[in-house]
C-alpha positions as CSV (number, residue, x, y, z in Angstrom):
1,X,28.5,7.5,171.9
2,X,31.0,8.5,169.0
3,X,33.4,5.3,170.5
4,X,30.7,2.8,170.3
5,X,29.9,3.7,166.7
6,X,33.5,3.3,165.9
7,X,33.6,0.1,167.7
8,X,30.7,-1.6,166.3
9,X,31.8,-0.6,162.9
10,X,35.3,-2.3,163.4
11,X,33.6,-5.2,164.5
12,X,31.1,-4.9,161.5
13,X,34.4,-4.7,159.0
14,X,36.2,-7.4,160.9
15,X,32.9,-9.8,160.5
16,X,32.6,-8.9,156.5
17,X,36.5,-8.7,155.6
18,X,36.4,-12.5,155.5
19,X,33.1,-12.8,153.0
20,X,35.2,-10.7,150.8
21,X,38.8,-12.7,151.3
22,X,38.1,-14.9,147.7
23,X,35.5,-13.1,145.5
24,X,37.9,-12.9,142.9
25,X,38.2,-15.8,140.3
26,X,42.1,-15.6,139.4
27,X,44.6,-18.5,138.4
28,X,48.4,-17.4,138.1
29,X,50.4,-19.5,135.0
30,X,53.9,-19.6,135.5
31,X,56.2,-20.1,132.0
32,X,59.5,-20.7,132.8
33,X,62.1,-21.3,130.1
34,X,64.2,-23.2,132.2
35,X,67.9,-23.7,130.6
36,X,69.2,-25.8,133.2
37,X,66.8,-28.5,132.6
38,X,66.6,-27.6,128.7
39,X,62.5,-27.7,129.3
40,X,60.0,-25.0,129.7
41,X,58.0,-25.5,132.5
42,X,54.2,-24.8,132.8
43,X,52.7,-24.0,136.2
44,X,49.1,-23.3,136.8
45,X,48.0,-22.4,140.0
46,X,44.4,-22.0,141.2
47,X,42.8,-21.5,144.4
48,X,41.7,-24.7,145.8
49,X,38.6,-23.6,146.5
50,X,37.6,-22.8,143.3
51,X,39.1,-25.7,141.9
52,X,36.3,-27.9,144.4
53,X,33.5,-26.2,142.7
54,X,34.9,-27.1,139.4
55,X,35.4,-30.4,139.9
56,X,32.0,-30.6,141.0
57,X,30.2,-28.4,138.1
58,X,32.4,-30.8,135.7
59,X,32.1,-34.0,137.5
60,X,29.2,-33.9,139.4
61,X,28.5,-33.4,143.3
62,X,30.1,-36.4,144.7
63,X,33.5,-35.9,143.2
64,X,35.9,-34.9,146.0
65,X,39.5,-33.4,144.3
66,X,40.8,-33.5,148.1
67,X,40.2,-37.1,148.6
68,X,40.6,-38.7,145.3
69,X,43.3,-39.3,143.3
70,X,40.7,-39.5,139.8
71,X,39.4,-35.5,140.9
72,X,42.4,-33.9,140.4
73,X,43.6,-36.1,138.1
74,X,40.9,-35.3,136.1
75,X,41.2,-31.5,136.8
76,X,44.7,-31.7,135.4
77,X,43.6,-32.8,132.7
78,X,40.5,-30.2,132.3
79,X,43.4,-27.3,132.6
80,X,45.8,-29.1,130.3
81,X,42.8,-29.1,127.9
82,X,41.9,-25.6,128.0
83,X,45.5,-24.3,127.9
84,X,47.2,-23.8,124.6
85,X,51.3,-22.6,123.6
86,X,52.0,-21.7,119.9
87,X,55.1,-20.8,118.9
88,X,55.7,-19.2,115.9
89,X,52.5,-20.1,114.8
90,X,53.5,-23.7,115.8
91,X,51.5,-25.2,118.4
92,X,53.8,-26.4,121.2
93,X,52.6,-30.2,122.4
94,X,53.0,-29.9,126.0
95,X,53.1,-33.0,128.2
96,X,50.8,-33.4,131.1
97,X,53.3,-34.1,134.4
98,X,50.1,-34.4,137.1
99,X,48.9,-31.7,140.2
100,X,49.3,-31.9,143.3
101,X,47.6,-29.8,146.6
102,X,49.4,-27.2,148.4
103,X,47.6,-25.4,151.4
104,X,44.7,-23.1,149.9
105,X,46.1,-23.7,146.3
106,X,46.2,-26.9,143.3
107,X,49.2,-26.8,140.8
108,X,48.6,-28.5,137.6
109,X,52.4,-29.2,136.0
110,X,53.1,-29.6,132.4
111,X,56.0,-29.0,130.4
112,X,57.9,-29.9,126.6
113,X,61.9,-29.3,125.8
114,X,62.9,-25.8,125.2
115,X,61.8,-24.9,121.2
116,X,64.7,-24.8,119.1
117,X,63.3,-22.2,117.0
118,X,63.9,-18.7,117.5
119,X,61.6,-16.7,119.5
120,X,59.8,-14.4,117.6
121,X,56.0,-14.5,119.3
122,X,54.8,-17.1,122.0
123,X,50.5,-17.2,121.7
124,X,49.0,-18.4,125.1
125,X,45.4,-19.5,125.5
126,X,44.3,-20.1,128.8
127,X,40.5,-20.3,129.0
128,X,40.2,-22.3,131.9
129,X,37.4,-22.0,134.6
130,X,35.8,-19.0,132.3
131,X,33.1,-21.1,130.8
132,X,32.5,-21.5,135.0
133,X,33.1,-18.2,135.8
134,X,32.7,-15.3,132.8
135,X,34.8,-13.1,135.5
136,X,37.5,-15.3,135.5
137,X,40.9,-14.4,135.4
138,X,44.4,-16.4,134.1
139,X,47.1,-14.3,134.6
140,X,49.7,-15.9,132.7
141,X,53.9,-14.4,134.0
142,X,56.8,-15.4,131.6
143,X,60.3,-16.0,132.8
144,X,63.5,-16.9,131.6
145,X,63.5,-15.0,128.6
146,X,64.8,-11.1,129.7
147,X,62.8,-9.6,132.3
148,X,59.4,-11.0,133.7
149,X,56.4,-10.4,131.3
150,X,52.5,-10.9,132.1
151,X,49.5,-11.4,130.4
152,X,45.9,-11.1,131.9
153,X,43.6,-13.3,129.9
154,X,39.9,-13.2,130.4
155,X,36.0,-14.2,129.0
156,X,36.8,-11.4,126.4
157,X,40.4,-11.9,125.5
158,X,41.4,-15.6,126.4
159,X,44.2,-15.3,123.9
160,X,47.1,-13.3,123.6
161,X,50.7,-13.3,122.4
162,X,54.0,-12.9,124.1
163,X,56.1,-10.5,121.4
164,X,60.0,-11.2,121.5
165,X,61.1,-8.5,119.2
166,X,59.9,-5.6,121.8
167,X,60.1,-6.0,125.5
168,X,55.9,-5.8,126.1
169,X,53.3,-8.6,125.5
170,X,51.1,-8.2,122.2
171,X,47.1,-8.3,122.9
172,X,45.4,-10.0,120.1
């Protein structure tokens, strides 16, 4: 008796594992203050899946970011639009480079020449997908600059700074 409890329960977990697999809405950001190329380089990620329902919600039903071109085009340009660098209390002009589909994911690529000015605080808003999803999540890593940083920015703080005279990130 005890061993068919146990085994319908596994099978039980094994049938509701999957229905939990993506209840999380996250996107990851990567900065990368890339010397060799002399740019900074921005990389949003986000799970294709949530991306489709996006695209939907801001496009309407019929619009199909796996099919067409104008989707995730248009997606690219939703991110780049919600997604905001200020240096120094300078905002940074960043230049849309396109997306492009990768497995389970969509990466949305922009970038601008590294700043010339010291580095004193970097200020990142990343709001996308929150007026979607209040429970959304852009994790935003830097690198290139000492040792990887990260910021989590949400519904109640889609803003935060990156502080260069200590080695932490600055919520503001």
């Amino acid at each position: 008796m005890r061993q068919t409890l146990w085994l319908v329960l596994s099978v039980l977990l094994c049938f509701c594992a999957p229905l939990q697999a993506h209840q999380m809405k996250t996107a990851i950001t990567k900065l990368l203050f890339n010397d060799r190329s002399g740019q900074l380089e921005v990389m949003h990620r986000f799970y294709l899946h949530d991306a489709e329902h996006a695209v939907k919600h801001l496009q309407g039903k019929a619009a199909d970011i796996h099919k067409e071109e104008a989707a995730r085009t248009q997606f690219a340009a939703y991110v780049a639009s919600h997604f905001q660098l200020t240096l120094n209390d300078e905002p940074l002009q960043l230049q849309l480079l396109g997306s492009e589909l990768d497995g389970r994911h969509i990466w949305v690529y922009q970038e601008i020449a590294l700043p010339k000015a010291e580095l004193k605080t970097l200020r990142v808003r990343h709001d996308s997908l929150i007026s979607i999803w209040p429970a959304q999540i852009n994790v935003v890593n830097l690198e290139g600059r000492g040792p990887v940083r990260t910021l989590k920015l949400s519904k109640q703080s889609p803003e935060q700074s990156f502080d260069f005279s200590t080695t932490t990130a600055a919520a503001n």
